[in-house]
Backbone as CSV, one residue per row, in Angstrom:
resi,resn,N_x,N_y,N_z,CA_x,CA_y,CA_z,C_x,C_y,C_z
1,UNK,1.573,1.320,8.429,2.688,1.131,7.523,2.529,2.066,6.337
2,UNK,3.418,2.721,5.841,3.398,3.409,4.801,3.652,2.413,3.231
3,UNK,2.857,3.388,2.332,2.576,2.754,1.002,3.914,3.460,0.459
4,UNK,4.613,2.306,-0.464,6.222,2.614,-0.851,5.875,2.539,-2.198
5,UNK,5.696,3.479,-3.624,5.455,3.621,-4.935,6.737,2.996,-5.404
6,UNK,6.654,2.035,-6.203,7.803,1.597,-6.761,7.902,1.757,-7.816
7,UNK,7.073,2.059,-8.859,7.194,2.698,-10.356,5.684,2.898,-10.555
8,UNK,6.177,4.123,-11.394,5.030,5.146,-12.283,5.768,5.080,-13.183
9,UNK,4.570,4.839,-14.369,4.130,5.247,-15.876,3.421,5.962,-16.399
10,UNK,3.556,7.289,-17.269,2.553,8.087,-17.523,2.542,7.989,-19.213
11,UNK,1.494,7.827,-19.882,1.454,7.851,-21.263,0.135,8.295,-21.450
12,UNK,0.299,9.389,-22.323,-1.029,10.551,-21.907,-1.454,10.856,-21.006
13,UNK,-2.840,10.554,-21.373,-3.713,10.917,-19.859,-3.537,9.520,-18.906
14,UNK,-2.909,8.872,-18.849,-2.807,7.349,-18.356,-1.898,7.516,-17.692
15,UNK,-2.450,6.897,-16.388,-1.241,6.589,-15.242,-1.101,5.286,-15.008
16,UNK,0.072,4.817,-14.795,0.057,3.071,-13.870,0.959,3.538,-13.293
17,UNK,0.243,2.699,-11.502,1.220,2.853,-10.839,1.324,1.873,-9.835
18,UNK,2.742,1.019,-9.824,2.768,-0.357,-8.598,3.484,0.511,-7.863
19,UNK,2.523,-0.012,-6.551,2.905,-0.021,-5.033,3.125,-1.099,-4.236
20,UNK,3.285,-0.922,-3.080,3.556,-2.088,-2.211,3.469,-1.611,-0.653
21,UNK,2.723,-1.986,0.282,2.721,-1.724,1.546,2.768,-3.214,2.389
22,UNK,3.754,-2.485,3.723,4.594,-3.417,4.518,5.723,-4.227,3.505
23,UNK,6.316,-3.776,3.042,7.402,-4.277,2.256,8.114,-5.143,2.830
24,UNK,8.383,-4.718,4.225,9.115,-6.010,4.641,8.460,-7.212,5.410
25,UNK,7.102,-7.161,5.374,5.973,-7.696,5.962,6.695,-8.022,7.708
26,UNK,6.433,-6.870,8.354,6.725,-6.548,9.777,5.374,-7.011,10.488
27,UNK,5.792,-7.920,11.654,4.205,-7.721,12.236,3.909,-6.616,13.061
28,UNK,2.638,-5.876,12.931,2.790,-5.205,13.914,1.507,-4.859,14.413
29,UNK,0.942,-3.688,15.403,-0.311,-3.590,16.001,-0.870,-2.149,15.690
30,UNK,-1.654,-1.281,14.519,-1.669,-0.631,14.804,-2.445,0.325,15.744
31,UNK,-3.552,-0.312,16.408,-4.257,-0.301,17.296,-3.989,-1.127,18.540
32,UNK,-4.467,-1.049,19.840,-4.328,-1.832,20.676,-5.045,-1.361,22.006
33,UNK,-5.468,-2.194,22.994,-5.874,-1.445,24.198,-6.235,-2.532,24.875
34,UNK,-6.483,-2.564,26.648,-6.321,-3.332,27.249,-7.537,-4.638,26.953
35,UNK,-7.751,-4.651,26.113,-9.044,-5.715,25.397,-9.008,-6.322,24.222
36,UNK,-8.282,-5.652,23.614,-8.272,-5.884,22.287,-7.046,-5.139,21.384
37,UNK,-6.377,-6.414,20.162,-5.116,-5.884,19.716,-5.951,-6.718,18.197
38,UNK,-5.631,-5.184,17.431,-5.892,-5.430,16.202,-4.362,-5.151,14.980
39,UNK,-3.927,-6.621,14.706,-2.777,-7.129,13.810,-2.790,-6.160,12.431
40,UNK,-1.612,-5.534,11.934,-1.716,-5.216,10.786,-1.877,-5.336,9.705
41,UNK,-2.090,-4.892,8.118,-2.196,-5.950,7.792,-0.314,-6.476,6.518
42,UNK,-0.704,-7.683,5.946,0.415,-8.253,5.822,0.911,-7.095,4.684
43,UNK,1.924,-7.748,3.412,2.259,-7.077,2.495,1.884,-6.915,1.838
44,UNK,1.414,-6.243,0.949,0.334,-6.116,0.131,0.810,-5.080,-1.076
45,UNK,0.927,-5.976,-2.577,1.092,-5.472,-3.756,-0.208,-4.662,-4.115
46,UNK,-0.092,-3.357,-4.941,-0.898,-2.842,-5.234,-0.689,-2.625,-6.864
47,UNK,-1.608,-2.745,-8.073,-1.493,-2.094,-9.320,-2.691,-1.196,-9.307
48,UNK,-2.363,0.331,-9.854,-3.296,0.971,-10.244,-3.324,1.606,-11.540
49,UNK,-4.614,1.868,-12.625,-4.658,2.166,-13.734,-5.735,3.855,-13.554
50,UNK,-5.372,4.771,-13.597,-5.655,6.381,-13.713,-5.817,6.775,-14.991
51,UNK,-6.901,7.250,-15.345,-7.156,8.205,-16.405,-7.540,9.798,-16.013
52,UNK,-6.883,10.460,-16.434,-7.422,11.971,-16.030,-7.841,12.642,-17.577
53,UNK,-9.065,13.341,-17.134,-9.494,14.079,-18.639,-10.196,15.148,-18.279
C-alpha cells in the first residue's frame, strides 16, 4: 500500500509531516505462496518531526 502525505509544515529547519497508509484500510496480501499468506498491514496514521542542519 502506498504512504498518502496529507500535510506538511515547514518552519525553519523543522519539518512535520502527517501521513497515513492504507487509507481505506483494504485487506489485502502482499506476499503469498502455496504455504503461506502474509495479511497486510491495517491503516496506519503516521506523525513525523525532521530537523535538518
Amino acid at each position: 500500500m502506498q504512504r498518502i502525505i496529507i500535510s506538511e509544515w515547514r518552519v525553519g529547519d523543522w519539518t512535520v509531516q502527517a501521513n497515513v497508509r492504507n487509507i481505506f484500510n483494504a485487506r489485502y496480501f502482499p506476499t503469498a505462496s502455496l504455504t503461506r499468506t502474509t495479511p497486510g498491514e491495517p491503516r496506519t496514521f503516521m506523525i513525523s518531526l525532521d530537523r535538518r542542519f
